[in-house]
Backbone as JSON Lines, residues from 0, in Angstrom:
{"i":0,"aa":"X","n":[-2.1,19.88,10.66],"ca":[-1.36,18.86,9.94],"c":[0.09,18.82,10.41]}
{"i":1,"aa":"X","n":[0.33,17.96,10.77],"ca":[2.02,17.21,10.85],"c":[2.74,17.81,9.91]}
{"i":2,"aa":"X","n":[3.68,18.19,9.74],"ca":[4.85,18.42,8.35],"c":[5.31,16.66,8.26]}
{"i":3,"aa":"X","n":[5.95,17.29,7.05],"ca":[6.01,15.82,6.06],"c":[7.86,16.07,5.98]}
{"i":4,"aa":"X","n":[8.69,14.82,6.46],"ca":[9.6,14.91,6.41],"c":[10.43,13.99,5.71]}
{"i":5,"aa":"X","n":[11.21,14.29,4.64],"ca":[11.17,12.77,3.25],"c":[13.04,12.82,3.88]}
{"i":6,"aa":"X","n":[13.13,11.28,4.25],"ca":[14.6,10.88,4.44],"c":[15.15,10.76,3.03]}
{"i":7,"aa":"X","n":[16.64,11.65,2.64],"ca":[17.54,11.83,2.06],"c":[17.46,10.64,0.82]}
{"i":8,"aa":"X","n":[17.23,9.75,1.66],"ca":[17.69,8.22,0.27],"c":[16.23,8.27,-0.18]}
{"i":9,"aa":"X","n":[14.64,8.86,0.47],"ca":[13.67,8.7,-0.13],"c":[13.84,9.52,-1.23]}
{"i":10,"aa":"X","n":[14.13,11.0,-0.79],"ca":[13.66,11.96,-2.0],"c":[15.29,11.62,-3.14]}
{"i":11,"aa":"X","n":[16.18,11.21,-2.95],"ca":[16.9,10.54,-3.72],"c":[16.31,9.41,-4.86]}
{"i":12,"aa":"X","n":[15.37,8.47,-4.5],"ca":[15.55,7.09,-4.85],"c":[14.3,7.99,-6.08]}
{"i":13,"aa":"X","n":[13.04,9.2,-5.33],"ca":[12.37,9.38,-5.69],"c":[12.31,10.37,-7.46]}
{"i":14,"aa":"X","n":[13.54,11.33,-7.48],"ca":[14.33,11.74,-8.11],"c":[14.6,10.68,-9.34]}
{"i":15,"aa":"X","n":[15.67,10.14,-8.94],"ca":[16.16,9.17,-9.78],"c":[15.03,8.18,-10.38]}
{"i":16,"aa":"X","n":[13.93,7.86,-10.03],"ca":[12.67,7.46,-10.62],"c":[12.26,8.58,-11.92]}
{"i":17,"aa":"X","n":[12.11,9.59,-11.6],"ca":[11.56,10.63,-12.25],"c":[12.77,11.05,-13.6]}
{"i":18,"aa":"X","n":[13.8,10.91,-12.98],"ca":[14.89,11.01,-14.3],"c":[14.58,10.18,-15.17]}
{"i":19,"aa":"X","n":[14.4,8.62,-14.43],"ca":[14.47,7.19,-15.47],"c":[12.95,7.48,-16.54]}
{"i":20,"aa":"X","n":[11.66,8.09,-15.8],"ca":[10.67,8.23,-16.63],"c":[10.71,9.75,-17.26]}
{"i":21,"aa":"X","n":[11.09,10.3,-17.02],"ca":[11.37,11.49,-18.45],"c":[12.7,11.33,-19.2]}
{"i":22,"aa":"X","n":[13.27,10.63,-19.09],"ca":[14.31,10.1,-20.35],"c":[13.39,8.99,-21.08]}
{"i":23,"aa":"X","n":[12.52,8.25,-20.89],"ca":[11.37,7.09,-21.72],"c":[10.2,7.97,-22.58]}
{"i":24,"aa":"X","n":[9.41,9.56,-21.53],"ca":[9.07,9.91,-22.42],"c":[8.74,11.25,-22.11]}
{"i":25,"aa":"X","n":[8.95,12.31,-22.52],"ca":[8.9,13.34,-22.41],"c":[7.52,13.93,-21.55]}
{"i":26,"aa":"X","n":[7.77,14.75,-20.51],"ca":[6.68,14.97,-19.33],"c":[6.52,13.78,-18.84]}
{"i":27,"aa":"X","n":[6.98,12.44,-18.95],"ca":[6.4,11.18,-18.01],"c":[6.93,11.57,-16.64]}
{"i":28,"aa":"X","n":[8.59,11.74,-16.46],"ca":[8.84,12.18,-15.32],"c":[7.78,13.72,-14.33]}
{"i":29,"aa":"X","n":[7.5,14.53,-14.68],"ca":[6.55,15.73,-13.94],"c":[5.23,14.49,-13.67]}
{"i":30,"aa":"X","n":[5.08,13.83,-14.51],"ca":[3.66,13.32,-13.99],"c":[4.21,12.67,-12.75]}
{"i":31,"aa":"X","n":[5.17,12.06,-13.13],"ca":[5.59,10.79,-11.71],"c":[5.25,11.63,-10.61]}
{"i":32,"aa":"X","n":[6.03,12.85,-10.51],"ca":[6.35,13.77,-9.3],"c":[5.0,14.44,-8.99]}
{"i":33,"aa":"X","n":[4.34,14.21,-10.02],"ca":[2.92,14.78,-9.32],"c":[2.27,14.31,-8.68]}
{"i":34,"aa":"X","n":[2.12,12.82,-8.94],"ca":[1.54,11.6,-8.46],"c":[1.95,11.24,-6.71]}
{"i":35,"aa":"X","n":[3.26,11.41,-7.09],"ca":[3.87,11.19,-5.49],"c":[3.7,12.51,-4.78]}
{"i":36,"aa":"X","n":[3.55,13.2,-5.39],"ca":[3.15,14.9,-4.14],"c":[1.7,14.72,-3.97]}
{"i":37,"aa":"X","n":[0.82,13.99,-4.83],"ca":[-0.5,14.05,-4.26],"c":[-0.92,12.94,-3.33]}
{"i":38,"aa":"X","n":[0.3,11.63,-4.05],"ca":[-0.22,11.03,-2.16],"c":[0.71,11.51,-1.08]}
{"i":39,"aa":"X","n":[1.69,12.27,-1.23],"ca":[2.38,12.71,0.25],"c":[1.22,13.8,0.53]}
{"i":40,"aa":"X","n":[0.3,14.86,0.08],"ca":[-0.67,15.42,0.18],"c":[-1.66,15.12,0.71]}
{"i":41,"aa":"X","n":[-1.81,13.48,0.52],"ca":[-3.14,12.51,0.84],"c":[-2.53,12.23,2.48]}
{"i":42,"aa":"X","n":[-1.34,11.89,2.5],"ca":[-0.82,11.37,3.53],"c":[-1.15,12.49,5.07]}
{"i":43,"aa":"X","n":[-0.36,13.73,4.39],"ca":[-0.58,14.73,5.38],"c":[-1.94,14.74,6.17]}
{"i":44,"aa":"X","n":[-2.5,14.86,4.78],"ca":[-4.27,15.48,5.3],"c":[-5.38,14.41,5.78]}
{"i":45,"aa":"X","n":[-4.6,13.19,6.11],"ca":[-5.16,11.87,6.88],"c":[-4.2,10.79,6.86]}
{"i":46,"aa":"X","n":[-3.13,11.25,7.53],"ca":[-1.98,9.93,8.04],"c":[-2.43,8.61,8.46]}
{"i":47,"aa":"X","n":[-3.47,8.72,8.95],"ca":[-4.17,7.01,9.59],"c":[-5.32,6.52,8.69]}
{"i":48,"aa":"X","n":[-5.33,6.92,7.37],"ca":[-6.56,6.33,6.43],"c":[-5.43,5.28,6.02]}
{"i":49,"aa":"X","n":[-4.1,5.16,5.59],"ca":[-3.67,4.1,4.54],"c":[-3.04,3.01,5.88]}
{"i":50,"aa":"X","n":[-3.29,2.06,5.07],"ca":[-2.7,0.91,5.74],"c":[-1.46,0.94,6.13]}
{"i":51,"aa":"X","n":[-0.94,-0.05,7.68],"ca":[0.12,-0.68,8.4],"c":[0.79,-1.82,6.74]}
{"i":52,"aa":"X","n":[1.63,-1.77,7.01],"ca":[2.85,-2.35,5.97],"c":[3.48,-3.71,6.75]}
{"i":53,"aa":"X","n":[4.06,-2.82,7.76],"ca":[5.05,-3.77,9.21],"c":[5.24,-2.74,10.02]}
{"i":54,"aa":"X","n":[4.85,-3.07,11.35],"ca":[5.4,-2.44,12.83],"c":[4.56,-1.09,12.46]}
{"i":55,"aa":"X","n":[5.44,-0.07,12.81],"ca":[4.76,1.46,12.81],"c":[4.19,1.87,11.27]}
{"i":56,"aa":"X","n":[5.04,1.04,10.04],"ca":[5.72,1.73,8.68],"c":[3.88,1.49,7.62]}
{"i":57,"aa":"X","n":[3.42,2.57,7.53],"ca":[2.35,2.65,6.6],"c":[2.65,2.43,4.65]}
{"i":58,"aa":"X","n":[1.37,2.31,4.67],"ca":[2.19,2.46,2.84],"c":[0.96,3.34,1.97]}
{"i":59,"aa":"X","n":[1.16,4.2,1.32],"ca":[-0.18,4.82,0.06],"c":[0.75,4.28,-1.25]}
{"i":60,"aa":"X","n":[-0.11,4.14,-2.05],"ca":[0.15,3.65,-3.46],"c":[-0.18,4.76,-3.96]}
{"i":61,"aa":"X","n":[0.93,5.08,-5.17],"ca":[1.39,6.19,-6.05],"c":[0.12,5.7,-7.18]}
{"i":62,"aa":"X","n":[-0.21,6.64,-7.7],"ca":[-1.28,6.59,-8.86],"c":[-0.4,6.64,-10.21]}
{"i":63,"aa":"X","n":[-1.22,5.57,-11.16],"ca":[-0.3,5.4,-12.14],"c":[0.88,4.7,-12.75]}
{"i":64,"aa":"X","n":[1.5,4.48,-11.55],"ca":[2.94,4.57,-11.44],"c":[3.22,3.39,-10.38]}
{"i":65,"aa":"X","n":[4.17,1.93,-10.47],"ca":[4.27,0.81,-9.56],"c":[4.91,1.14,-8.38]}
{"i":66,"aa":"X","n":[4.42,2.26,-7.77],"ca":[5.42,2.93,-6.3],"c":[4.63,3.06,-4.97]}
{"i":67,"aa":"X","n":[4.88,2.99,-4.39],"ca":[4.29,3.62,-2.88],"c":[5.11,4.86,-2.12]}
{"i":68,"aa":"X","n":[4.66,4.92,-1.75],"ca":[5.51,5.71,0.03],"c":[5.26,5.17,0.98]}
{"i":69,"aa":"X","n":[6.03,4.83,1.79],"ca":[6.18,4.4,3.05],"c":[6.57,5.16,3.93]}
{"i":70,"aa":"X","n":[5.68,5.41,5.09],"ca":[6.13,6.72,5.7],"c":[5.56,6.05,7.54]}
{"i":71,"aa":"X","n":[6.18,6.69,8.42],"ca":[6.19,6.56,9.61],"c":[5.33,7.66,10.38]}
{"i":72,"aa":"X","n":[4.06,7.54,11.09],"ca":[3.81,8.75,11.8],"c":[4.6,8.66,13.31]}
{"i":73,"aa":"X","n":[5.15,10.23,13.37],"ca":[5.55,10.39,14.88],"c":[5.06,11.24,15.48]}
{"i":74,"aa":"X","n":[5.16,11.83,16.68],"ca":[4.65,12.74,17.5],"c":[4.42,13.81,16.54]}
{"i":75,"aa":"X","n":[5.45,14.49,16.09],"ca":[5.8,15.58,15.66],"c":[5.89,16.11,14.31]}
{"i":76,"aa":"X","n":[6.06,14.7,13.49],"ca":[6.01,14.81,12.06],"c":[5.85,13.41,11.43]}
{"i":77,"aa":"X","n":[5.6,13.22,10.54],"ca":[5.52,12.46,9.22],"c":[6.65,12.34,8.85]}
{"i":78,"aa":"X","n":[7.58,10.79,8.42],"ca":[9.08,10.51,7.88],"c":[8.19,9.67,6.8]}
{"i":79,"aa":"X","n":[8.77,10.23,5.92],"ca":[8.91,9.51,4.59],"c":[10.15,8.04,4.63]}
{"i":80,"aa":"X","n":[9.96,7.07,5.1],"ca":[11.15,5.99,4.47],"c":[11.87,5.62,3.65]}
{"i":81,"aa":"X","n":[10.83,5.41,2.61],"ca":[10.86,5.47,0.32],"c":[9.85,5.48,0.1]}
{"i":82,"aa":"X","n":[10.24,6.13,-0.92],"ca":[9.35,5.7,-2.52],"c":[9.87,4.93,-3.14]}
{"i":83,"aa":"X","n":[9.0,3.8,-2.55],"ca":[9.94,2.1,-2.94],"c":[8.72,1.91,-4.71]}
{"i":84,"aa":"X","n":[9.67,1.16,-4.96],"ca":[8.99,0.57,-6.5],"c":[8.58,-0.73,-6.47]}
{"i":85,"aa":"X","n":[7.41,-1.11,-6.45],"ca":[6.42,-2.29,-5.91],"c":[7.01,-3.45,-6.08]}
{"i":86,"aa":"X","n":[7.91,-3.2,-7.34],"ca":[8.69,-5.16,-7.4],"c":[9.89,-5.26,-7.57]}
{"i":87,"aa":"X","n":[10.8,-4.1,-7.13],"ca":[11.93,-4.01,-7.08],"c":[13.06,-4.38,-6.0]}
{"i":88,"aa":"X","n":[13.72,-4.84,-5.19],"ca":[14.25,-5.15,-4.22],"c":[13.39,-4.77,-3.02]}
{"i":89,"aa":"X","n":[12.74,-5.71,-3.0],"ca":[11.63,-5.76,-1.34],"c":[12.43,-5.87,-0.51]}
{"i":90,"aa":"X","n":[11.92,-5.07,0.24],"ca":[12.24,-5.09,1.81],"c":[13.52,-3.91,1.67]}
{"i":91,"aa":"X","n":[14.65,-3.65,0.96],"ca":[15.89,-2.91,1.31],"c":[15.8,-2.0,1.94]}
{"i":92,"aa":"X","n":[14.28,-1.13,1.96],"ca":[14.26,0.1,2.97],"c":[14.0,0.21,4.4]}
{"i":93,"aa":"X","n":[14.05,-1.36,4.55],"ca":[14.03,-1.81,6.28],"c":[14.91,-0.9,7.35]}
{"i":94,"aa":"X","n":[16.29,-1.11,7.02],"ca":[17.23,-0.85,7.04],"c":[17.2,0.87,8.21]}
{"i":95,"aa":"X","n":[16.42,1.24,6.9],"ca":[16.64,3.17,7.0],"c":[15.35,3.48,7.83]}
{"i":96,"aa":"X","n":[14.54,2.0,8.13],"ca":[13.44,2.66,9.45],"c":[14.41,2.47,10.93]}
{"i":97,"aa":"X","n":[15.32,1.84,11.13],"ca":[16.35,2.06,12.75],"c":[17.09,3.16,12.32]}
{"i":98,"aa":"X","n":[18.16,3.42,11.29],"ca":[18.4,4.65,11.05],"c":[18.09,5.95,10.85]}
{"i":99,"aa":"X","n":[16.49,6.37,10.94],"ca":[16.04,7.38,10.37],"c":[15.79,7.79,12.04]}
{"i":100,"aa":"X","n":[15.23,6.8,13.28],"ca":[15.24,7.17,14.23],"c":[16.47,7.49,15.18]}
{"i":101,"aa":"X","n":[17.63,7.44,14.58],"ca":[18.67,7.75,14.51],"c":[19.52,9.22,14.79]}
{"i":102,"aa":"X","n":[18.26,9.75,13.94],"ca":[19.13,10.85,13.41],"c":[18.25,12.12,13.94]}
């Protein structure tokens, strides 16, 4: 398996999700974070089962919860892009797929 490598503003944006749902209801946030470790889990252990998004950028849908991951396979590892929220400012994580190859 590839290692799984989550860009800064993902595990940020992903965080700050998990704050917003355990301040609504107590343990909602741990579930969020569980949900998203079992599809970055899903991701690892078969990177080419979930669907093309645009260009290289795949997407798995978070269980439960209106989120995905969007993640890039490369030679060497797995980039996480976001954990974008299904109807929230589309598209903004465009951006951080030229920058992430960047860096």
């Amino acid at each position: 398996m590839k290692p799984i490598i989550l860009l800064p503003e993902a595990e940020q944006e992903m965080l700050e999700a998990a704050f917003y749902y355990q301040s609504k209801a107590s343990g909602l946030g741990i579930d969020y974070l569980s949900e998203v470790e079992r599809a970055v889990e899903a991701i690892a252990e078969s990177p080419y089962t979930w669907p093309i998004l645009e260009g290289e950028l795949r997407r798995r849908l978070v269980r439960r919860f209106p989120f995905s991951v969007l993640y890039r396979i490369d030679p060497d590892e797995i980039v996480v892009i976001a954990v974008a929220h299904l109807s929230k400012r589309p598209g903004y994580w465009k951006k951080r797929i030229i920058n992430s190859r960047l860096r």
